[in-house]
N, CA, C and O atoms as CSV, one atom per row, in Angstrom:
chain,resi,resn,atom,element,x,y,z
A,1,UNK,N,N,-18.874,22.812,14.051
A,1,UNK,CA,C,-19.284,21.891,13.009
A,1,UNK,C,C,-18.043,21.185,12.455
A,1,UNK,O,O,-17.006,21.747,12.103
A,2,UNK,N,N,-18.281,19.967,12.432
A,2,UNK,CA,C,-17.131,18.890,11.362
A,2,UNK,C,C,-17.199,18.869,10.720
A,2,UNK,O,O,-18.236,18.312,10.360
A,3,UNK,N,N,-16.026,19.541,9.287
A,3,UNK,CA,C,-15.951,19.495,8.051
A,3,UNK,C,C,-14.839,18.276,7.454
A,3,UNK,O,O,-13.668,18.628,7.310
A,4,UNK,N,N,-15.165,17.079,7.167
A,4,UNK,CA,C,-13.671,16.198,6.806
A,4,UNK,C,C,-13.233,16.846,5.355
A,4,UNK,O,O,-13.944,16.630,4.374
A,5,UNK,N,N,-12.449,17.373,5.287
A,5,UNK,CA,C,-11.974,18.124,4.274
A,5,UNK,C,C,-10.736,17.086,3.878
A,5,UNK,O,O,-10.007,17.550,3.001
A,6,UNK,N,N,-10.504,16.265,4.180
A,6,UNK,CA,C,-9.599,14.632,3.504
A,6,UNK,C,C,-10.367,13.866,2.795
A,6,UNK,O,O,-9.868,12.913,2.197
A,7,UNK,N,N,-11.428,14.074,2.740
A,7,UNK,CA,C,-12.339,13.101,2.638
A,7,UNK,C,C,-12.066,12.407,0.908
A,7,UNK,O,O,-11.961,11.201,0.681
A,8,UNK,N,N,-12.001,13.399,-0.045
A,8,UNK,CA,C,-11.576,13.357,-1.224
A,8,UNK,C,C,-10.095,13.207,-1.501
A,8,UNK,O,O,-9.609,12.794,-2.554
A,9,UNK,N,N,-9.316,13.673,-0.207
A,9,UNK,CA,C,-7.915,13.690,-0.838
A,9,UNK,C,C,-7.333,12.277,-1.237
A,9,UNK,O,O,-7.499,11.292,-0.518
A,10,UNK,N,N,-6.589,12.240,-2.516
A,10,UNK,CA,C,-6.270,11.350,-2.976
A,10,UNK,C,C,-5.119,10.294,-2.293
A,10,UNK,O,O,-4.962,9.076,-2.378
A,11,UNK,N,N,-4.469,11.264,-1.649
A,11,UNK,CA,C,-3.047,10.760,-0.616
A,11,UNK,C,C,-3.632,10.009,0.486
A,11,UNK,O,O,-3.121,8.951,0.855
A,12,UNK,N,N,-4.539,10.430,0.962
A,12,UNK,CA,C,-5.372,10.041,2.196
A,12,UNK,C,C,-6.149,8.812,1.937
A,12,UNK,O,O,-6.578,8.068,2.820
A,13,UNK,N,N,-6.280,8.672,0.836
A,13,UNK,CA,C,-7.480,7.591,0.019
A,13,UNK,C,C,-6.147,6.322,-0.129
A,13,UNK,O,O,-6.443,5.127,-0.149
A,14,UNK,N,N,-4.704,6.800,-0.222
A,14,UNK,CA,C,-4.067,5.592,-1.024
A,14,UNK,C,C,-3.041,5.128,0.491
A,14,UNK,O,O,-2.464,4.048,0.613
A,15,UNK,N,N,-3.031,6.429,1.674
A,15,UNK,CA,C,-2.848,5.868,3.050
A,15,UNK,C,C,-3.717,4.675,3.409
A,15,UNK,O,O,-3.069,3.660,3.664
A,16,UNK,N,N,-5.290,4.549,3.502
A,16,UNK,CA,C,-6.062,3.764,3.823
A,16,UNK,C,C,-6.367,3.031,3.170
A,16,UNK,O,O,-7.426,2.596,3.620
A,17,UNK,N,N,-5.984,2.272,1.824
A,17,UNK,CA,C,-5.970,1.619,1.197
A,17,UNK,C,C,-4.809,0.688,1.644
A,17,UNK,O,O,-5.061,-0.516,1.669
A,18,UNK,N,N,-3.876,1.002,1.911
A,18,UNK,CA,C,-2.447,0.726,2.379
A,18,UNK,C,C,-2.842,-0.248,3.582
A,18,UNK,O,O,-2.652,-1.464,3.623
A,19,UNK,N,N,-3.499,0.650,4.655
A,19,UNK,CA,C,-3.699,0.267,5.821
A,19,UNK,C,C,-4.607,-1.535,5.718
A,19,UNK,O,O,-4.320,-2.630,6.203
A,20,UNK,N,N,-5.920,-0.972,4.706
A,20,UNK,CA,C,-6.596,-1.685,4.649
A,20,UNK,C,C,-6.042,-3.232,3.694
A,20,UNK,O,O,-6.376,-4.326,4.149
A,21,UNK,N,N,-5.336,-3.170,2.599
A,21,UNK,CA,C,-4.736,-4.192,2.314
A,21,UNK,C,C,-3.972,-5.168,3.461
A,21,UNK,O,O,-4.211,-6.343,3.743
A,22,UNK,N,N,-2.847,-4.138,4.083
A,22,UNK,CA,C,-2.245,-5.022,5.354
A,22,UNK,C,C,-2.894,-5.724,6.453
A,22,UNK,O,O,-2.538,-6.570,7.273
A,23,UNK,N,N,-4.298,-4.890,6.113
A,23,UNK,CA,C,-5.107,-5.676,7.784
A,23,UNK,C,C,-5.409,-6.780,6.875
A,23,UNK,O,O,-5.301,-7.892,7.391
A,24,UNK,N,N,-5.777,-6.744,5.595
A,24,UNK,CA,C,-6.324,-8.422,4.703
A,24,UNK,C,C,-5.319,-9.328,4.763
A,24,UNK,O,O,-5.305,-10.530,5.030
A,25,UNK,N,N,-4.237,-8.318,4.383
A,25,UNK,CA,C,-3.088,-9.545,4.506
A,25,UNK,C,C,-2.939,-10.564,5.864
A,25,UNK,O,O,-2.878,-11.789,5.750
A,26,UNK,N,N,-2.905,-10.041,6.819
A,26,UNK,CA,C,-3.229,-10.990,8.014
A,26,UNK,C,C,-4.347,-10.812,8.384
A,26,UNK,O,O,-4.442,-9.943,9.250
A,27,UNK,N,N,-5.242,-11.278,8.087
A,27,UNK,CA,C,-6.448,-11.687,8.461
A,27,UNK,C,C,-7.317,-10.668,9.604
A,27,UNK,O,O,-8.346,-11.009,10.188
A,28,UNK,N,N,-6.643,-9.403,9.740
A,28,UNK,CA,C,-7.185,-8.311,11.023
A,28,UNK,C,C,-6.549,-8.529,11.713
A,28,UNK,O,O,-6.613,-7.544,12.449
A,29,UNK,N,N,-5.346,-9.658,12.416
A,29,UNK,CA,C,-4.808,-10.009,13.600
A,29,UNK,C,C,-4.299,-8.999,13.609
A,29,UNK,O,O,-3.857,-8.461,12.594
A,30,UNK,N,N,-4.251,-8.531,14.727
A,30,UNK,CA,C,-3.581,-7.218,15.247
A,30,UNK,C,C,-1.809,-7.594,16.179
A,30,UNK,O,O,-0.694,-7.098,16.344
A,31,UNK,N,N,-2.538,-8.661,16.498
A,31,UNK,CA,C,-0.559,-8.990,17.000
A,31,UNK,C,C,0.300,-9.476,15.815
A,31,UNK,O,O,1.528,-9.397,15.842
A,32,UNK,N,N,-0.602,-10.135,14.459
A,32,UNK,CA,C,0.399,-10.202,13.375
A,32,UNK,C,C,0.905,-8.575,12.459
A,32,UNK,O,O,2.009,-8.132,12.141
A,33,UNK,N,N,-0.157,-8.184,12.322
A,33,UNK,CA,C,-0.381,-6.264,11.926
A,33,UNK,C,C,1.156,-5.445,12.945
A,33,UNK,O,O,2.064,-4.727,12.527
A,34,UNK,N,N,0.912,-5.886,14.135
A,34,UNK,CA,C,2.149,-5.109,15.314
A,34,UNK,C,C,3.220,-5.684,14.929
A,34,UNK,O,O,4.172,-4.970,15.245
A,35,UNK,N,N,3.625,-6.831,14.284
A,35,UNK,CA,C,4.808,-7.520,14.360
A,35,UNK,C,C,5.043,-6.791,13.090
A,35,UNK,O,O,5.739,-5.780,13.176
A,36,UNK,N,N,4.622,-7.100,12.027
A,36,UNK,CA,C,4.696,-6.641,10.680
A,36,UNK,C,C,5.558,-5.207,10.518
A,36,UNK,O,O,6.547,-4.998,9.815
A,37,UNK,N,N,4.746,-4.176,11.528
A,37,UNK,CA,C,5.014,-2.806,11.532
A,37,UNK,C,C,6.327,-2.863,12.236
A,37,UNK,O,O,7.204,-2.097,11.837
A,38,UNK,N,N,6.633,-3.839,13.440
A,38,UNK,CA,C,7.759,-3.821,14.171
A,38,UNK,C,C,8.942,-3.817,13.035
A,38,UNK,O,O,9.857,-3.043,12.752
A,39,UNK,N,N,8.519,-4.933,12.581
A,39,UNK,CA,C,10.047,-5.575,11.375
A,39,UNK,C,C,10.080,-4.313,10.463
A,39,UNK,O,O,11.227,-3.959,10.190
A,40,UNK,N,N,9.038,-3.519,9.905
A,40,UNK,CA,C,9.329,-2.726,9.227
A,40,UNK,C,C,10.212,-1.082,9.805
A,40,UNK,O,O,11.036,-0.289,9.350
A,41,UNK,N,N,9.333,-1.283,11.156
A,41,UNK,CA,C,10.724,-0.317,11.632
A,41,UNK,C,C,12.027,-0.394,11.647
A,41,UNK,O,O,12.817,0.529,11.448
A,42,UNK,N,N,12.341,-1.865,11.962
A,42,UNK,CA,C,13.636,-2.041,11.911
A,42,UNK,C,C,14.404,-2.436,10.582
A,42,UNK,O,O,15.620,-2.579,10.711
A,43,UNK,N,N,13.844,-2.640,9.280
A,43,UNK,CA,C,14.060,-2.509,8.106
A,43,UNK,C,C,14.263,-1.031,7.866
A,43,UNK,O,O,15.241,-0.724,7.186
A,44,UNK,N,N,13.268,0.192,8.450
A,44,UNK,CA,C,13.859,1.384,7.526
A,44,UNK,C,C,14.390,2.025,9.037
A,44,UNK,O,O,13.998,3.190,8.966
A,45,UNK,N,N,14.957,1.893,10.129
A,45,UNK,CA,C,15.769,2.615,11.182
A,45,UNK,C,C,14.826,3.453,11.317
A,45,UNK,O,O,15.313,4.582,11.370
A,46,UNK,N,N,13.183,3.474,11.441
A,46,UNK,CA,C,12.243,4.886,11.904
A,46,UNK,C,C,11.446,3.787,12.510
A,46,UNK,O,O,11.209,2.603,12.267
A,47,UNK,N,N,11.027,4.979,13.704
A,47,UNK,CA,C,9.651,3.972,14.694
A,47,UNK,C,C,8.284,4.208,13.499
A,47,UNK,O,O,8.220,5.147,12.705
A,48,UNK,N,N,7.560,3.408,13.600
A,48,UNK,CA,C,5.989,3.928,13.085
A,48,UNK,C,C,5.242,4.508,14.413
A,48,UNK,O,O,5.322,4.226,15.609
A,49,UNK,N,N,4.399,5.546,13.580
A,49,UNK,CA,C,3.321,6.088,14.693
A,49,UNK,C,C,2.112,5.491,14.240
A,49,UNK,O,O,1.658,5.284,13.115
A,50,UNK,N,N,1.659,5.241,15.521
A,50,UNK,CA,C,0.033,4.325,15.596
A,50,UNK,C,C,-0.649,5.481,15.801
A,50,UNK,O,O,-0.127,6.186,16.664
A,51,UNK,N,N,-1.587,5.899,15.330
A,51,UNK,CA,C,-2.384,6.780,15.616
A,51,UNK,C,C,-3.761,6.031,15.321
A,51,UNK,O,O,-4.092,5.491,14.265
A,52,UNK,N,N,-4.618,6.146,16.729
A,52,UNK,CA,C,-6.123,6.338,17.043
A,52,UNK,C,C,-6.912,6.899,16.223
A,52,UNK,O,O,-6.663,8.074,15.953
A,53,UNK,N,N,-7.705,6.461,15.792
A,53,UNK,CA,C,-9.176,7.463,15.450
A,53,UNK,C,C,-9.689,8.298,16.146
A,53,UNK,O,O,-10.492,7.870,16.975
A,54,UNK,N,N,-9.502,9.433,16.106
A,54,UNK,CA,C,-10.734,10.029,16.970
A,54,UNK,C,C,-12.410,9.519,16.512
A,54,UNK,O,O,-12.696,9.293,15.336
A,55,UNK,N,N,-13.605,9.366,17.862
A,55,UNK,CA,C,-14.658,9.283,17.756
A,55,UNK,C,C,-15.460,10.296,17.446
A,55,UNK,O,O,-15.154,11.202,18.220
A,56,UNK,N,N,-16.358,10.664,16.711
A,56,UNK,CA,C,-17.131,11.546,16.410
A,56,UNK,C,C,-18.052,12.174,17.816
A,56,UNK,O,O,-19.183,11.779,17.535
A,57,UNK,N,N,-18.153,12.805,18.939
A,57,UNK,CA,C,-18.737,13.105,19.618
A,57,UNK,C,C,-20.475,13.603,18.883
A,57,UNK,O,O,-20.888,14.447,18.087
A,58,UNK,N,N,-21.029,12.558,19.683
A,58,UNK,CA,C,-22.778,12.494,19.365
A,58,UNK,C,C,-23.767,14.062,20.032
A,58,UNK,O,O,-24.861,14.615,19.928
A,59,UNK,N,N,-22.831,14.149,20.520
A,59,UNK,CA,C,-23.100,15.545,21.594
A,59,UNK,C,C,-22.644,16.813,21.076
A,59,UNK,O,O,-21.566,17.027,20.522
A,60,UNK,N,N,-23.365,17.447,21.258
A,60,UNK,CA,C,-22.696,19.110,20.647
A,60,UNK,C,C,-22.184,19.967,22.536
A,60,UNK,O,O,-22.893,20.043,23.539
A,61,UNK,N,N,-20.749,20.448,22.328
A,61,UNK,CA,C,-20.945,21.215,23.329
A,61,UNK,C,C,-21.058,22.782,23.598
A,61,UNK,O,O,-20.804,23.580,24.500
A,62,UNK,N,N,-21.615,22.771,22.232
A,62,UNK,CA,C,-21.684,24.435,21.910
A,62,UNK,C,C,-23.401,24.339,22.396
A,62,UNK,O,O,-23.887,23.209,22.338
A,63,UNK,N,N,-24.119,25.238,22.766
A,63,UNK,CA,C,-25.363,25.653,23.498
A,63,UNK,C,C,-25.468,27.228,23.371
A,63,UNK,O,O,-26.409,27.828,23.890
């Protein structure tokens, strides 16, 4: 069973807020979003990690 136990966390709430302002700021473009993150790596000398969503599997594989 999936419990999102982030779901409330406040840190997690002001990560995706973050995220979600920057995608407004450029309009969702994702090659302006990649550039953005680029320059900011090289402003603070650290790579960013892109991390995926995992999908919710519709399927149970417990039986």
């Amino acid at each position: 069973m999936y419990i999102n136990l982030m779901k409330d966390d406040p840190i997690i709430a002001d990560v995706r807020k973050a995220r979600e302002d920057i995608s407004k700021r450029f309009g969702g473009d994702m090659d302006k979003i990649y550039a953005y993150y680029k320059q900011e790596e090289q402003k603070l000398g650290k790579k960013v990690k892109f991390i995926r969503q995992q999908k919710k599997s519709t399927s149970s594989s417990k039986q």
